[in-house]
DRENSEMI-289273 format. One record per atom (N, C-alpha, C, CB): z, x, y. Coordinates in pm, whole numbers, plus 50000, padded with zeros to 5 digits. Glycine has a CB too. Example, Ala and Ser with C-alpha at 12.3 -4.5 7.8 and 13.67 -1.06 7.14 Angstrom:
<rs>
507805131949431/507805123049550/507805132049670/509055113149553/507085128549775/507145136749894/507875129050003/505725140849940/
</rs>
This chain:
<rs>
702182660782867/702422648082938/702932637582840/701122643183008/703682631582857/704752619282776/703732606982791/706592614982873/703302602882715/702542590082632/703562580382563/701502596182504/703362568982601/703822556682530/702742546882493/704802549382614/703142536782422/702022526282405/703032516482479/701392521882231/702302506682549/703132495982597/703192483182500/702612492082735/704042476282551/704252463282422/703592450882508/706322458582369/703052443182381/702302435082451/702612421982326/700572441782486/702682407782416/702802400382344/704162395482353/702382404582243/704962390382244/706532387482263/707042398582221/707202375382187/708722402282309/709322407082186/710682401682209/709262423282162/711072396782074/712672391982115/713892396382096/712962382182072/714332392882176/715742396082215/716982385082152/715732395782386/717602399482055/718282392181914/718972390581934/718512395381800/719712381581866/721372375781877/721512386181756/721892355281843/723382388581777/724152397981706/724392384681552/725862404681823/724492385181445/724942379581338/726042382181356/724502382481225/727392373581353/728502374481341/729172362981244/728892375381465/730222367381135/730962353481070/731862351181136/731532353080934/732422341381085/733442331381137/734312339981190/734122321581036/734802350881153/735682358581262/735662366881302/736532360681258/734172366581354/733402372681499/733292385881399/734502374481691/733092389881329/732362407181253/731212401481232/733042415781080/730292418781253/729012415881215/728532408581079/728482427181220/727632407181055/726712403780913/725842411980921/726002389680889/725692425780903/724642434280878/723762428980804/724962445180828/724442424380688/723102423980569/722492410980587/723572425280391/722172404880748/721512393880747/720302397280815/722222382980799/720552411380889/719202417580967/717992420480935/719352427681008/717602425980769/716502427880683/715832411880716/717002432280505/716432402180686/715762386080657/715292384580808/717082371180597/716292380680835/716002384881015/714752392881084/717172394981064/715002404781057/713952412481143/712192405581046/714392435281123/712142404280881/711122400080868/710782382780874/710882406380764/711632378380951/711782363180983/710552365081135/713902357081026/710972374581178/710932375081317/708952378781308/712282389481395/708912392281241/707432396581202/706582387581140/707412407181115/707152378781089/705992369580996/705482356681134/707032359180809/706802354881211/706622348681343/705272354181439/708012351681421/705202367181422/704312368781529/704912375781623/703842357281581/706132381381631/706422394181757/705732405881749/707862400081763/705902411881885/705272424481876/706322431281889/704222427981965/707532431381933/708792437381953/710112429181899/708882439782100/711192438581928/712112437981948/713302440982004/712042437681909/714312436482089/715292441082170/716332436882142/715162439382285/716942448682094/718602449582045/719502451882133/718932459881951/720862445082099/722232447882188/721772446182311/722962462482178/721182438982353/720832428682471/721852421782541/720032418182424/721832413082646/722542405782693/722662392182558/721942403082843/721502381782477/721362376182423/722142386582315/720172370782434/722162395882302/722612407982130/724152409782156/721662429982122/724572401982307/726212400682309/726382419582314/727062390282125/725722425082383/725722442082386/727172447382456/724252448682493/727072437082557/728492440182582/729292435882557/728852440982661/729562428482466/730632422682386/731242431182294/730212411882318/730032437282198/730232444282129/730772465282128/729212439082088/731522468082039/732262481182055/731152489282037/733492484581956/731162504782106/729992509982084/730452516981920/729492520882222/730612514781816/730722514681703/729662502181624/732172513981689/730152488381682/729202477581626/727512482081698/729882459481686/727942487281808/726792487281810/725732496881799/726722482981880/726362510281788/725672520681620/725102514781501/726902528981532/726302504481417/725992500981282/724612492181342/727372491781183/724732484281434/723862471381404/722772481681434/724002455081506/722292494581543/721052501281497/720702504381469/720552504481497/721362511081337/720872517681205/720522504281133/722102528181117/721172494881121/720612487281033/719182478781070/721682478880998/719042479381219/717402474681239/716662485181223/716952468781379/717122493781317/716052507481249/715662510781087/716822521881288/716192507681003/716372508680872/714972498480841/718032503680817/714942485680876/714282474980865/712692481780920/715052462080955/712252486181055/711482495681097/710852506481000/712192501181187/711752514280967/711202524680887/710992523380771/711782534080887/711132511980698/710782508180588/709502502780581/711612500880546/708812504780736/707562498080669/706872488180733/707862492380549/708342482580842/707922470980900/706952471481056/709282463480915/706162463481071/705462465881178/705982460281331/704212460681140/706972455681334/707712452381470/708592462781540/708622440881448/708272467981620/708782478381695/710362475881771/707652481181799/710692484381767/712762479981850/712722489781957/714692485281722/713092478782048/713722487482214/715532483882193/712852476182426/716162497782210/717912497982180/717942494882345/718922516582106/719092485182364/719712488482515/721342497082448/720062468882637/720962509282533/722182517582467/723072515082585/721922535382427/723212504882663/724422499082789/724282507082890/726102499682753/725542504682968/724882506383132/726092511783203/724292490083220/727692510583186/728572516383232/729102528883180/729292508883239/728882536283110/729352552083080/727852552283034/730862557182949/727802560283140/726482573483117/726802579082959/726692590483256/728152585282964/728162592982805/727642587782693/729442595182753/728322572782679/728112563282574/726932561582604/728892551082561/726162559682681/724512553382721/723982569982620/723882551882977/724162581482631/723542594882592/723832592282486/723922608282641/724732590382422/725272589282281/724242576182174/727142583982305/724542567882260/723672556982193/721792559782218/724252540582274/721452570182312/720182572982315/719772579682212/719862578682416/720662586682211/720322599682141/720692597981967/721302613082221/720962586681910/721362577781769/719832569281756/723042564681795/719492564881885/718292558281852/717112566881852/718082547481938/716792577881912/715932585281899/715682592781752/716162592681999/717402596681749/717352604281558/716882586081442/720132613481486/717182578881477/716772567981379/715252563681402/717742554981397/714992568081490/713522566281453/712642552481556/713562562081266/713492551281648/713432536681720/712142538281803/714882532581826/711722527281860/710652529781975/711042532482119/709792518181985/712212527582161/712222528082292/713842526182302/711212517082365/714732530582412/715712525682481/715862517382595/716162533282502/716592512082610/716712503282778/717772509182818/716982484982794/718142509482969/719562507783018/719482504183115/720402517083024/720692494183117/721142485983242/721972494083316/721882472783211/722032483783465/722462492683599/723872489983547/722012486783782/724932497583593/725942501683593/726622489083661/725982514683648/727592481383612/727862465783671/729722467783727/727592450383502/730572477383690/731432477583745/731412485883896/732202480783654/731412502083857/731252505983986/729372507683970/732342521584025/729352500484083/727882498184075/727072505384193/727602482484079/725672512084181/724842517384265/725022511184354/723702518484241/724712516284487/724592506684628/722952510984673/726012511984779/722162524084629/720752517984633/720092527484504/719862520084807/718242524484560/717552530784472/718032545084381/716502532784546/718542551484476/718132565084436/719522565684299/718222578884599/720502564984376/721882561284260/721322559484148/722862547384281/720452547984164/720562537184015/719432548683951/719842514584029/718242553683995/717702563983933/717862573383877/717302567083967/719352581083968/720192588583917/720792591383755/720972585083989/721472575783771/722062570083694/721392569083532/722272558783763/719922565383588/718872563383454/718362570283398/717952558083457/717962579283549/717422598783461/718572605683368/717192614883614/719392604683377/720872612983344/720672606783227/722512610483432/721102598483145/720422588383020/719202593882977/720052572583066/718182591883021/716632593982993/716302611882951/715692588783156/716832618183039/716712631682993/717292637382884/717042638683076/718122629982807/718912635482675/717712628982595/720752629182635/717002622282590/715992619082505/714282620482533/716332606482483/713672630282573/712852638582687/711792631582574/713042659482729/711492629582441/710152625182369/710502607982356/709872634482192/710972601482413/711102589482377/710962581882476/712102587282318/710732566982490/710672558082609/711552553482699/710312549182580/711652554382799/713012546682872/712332532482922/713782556983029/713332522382895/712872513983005/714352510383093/712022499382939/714162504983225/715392500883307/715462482383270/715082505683504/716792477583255/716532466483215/717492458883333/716812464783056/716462447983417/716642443583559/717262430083507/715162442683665/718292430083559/718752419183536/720412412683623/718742421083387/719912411683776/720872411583856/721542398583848/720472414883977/721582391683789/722182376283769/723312381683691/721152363383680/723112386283583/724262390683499/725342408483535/723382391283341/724252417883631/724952428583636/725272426783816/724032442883569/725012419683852/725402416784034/724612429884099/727542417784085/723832441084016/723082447284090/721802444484123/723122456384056/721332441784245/720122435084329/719662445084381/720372424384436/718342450184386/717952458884501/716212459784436/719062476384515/715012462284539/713872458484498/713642470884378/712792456884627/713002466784309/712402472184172/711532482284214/711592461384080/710582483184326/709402487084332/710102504084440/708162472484410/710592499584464/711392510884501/712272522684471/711822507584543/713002516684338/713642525584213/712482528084161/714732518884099/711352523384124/709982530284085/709572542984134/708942522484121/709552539084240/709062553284344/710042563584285/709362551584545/711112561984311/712632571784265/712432578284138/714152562084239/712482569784043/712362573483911/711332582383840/712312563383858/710342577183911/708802583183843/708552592183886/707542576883852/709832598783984/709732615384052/710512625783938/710762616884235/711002613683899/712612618383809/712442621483676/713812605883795/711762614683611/712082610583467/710532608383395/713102595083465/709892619783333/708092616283270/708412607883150/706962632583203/709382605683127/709212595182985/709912583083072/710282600682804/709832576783160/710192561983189/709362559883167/710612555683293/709082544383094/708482539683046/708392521983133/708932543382911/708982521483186/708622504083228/710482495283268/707592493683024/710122486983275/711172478083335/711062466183280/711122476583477/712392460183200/712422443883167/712812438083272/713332438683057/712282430083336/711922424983499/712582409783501/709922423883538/713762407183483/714182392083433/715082387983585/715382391883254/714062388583650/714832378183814/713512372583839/715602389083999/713332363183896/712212352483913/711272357584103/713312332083913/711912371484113/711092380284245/709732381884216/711632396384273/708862372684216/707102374384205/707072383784301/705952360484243/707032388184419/706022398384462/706492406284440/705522399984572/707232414284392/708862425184343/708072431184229/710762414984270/707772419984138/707142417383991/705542424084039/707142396883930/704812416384112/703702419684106/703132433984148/703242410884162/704262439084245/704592453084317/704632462984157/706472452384428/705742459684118/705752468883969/704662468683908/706692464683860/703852461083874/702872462083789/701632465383821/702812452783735/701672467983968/700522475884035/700842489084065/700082469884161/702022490684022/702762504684113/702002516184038/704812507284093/701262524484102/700552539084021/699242533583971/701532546283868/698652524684001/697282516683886/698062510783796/696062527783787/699112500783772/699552499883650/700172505383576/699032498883602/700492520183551/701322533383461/702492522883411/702092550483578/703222518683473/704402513083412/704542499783343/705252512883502/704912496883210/705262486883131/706242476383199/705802492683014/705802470383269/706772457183305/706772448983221/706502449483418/708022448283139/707582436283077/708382418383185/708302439382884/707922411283109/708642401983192/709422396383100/707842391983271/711012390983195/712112382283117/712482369183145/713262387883122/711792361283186/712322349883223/711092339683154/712612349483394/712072332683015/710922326582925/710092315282968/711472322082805/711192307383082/710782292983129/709762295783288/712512282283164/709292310283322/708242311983434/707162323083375/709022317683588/706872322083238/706032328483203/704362325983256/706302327483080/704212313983238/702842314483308/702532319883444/702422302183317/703262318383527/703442323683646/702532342783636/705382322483670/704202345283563/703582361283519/702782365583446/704232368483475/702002351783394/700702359283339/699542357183427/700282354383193/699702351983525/698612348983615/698672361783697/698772334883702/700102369183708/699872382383813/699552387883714/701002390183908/699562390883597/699252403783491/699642403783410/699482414883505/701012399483347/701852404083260/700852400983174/703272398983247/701842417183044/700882415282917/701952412782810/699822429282877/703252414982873/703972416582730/705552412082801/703832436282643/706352402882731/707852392182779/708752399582688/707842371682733/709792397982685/711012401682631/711992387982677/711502417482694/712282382982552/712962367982576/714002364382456/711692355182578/714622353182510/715772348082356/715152340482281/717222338682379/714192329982381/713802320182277/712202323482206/713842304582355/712162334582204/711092338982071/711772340081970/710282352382074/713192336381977/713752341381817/713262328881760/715662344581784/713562312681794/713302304981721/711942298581752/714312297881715/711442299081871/710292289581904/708822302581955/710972276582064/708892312181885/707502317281921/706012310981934/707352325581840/706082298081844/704702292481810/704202287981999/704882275481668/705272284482080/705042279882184/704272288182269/706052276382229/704792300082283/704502309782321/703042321282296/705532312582294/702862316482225/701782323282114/700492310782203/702312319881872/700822297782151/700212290182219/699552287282365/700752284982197/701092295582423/700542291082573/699392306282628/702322288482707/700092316582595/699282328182627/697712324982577/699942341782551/697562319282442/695832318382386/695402312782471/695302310882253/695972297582546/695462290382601/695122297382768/696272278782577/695782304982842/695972309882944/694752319582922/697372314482969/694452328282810/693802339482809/692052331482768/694642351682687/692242319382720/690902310982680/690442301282834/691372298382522/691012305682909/691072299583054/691452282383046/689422302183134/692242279182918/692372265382918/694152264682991/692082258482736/693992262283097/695352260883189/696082248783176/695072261783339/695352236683181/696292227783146/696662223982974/695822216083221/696162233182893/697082234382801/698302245682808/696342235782693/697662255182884/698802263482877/700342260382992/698082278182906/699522249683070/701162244883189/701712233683074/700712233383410/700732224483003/701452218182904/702472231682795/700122208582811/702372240482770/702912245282659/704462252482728/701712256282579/703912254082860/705052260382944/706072244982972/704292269283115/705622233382971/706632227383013/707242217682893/706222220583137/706772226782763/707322220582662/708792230082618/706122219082543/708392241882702/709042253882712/710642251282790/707992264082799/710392243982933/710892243383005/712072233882936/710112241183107/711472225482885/711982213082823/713062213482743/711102207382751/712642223582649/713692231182585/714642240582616/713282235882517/714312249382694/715182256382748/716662250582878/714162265382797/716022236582896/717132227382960/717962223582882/716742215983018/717612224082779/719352219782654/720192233182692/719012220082404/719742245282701/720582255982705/721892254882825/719592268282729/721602249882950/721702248183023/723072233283020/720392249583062/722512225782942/723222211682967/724542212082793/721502194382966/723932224782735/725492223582660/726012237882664/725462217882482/725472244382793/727052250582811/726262268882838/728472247682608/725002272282811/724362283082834/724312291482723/724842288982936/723802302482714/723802313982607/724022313282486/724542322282626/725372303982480/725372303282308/725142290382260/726772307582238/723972281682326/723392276982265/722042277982188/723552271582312/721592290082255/720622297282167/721102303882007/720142309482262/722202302582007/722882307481839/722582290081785/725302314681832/722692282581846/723042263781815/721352264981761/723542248182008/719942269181895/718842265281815/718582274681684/717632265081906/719082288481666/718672296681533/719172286781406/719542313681527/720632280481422/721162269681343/720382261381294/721952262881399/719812260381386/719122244681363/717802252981277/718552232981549/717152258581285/715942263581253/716512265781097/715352277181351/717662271281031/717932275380932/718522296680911/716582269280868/718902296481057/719622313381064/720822312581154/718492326581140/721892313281076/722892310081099/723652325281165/723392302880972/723632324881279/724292340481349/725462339081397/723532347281474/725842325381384/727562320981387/727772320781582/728932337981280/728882321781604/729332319181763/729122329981848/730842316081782/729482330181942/729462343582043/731342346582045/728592338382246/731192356082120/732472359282141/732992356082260/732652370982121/734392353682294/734792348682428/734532365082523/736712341182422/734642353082616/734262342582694/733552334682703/734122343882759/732492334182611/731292330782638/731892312982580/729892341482546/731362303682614/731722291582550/730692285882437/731892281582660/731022282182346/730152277982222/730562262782201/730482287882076/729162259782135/729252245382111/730432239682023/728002241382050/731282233182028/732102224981913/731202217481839/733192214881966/731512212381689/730902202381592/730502193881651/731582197081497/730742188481755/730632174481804/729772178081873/731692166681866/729652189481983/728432190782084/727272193081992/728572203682200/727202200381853/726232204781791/725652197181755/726362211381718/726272182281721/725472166581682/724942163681767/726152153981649/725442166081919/724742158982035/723662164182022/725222159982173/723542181582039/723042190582018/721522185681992/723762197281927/721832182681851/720042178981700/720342173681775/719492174681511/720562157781809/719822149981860/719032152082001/720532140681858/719462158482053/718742158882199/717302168582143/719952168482349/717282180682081/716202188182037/715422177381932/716742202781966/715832166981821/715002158881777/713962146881856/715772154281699/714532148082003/713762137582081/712722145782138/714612129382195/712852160182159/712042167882201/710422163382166/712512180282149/710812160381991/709522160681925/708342171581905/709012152081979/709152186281886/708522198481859/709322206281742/708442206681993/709562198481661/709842208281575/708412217081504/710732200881469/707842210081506/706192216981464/705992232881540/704662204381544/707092232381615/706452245681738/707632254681724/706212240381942/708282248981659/709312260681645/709392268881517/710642255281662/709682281181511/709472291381421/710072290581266/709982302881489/709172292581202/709812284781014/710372298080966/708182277580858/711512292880878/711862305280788/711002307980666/713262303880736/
</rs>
């Protein structure tokens, strides 16, 4: 029978290092990944939506998992979930089966966003076919219909899957569907790792159960987070809705200069420089980045955000 440990706690979901003309920075990932461990994660999630996964060639995104895995097997105690992508099954096997020989903890894969499933069973299809080239390792499905336009209830590809596949392992659950959410995490007694993705309704999901998030902004602001869960788990709630809406607070700059790659703007600011995203995506100009500090200096939390 296939055993996993589930992840509990944060784990974040990395931005790709790129210089000025958009190539990786491998050799910024060692500092990085132990930037991240001295923070307090319990995980990590590579080539992500935040990891620009599909931005990147499935070549960059080989090198960049040997080079976290590298960081891992040296010793380090933060565990890596690969999303090996979601439109060629082949490439999804290929990139499973690179993270399994490197030594990784887990894979993700997303639903298929061009020609896309129309229900459960497809998308199960789709995931077992992936999952079975790597029969000793973890799968998780990574839900995320805002960005892949595939919608359909979670708790139902559950049923599908868990007929399918003894090493699925859980679901990154990032649509704001509470009873969808709470369905998964009861589904079987619990058996399956939901983690949750949506950083600014975390309290929410820890009141149904959640034990363990997958998010962007643990790269720079874990202390918040760390905070609000003690407080939630010490039954002190109105510190922990205070810590969530210091959360919220912040995560509205993302929003008001432009989305996604302003989470590269807060690593900046912290002192980890992972440079721009790639187009399409829109990035801050010099000038928004001044607006930028100033709007996060009125915040009045730099105390809560994560030190190098």
């Amino acid at each position: 029978m296939f055993e996993f440990k589930k992840f509990e706690g944060l784990v974040a979901a990395t931005f790709t290092p790129l210089d000025k003309d958009g190539r990786l920075i491998l050799d910024m990932v060692p500092e990085y990944y132990d930037f991240l461990e001295k923070n307090g994660v319990s995980g990590i999630f590579i080539n992500g939506s935040t990891g620009e996964g599909a931005s990147l060639t499935q070549k960059e995104k080989q090198l960049q998992t040997t080079k976290w895995a590298e960081c891992y097997k040296s010793g380090g105690a933060v565990r890596i979930i690969n999303l090996v992508g979601g439109t060629s099954s082949e490439e999804c096997i290929e990139n499973a089966m690179q993270s399994y020989d490197e030594g990784l903890s887990a894979i993700a894969i997303v639903a298929p966003y061009y020609f896309k499933p129309s229900d459960e069973n497809q998308l199960a299809e789709f995931v077992a076919r992936v999952g079975e080239a790597v029969p000793r390792m973890a799968v998780y499905f990574y839900h995320i219909p805002a960005l892949t336009g595939v919608n359909m209830p979670m708790l139902g590809f559950l049923k599908k899957i868990s007929a399918m596949l003894p090493n699925f392992a859980g679901i990154k659950f990032t649509q704001e569907d509470f009873m969808d959410y709470f369905s998964c995490l009861d589904f079987m007694n619990g058996k399956y790792d939901i983690l949750w993705g949506r950083d600014e309704c975390m309290l929410s999901a820890l009141v149904l159960g959640a034990k363990g998030a997958v998010g962007s902004t643990y790269n720079y602001a874990a202390p918040i987070y760390r905070k609000l869960i003690k407080a939630f788990d010490d039954g002190d709630l109105a510190e922990a809705r205070r810590m969530q809406k210091i959360s919220i607070n912040m995560i509205s700059l993302l929003g008001k200069y432009g989305g996604i790659a302003t989470g590269k703007a807060f690593m900046r600011y912290i002192g980890i420089d992972c440079g721009k995203f790639r187009t399409p995506v829109k990035n801050l100009s010099d000038k928004m980045y001044e607006d930028f500090v100033k709007d996060v200096r009125l915040l009045e939390m730099d105390h809560l955000f994560s030190k190098i």
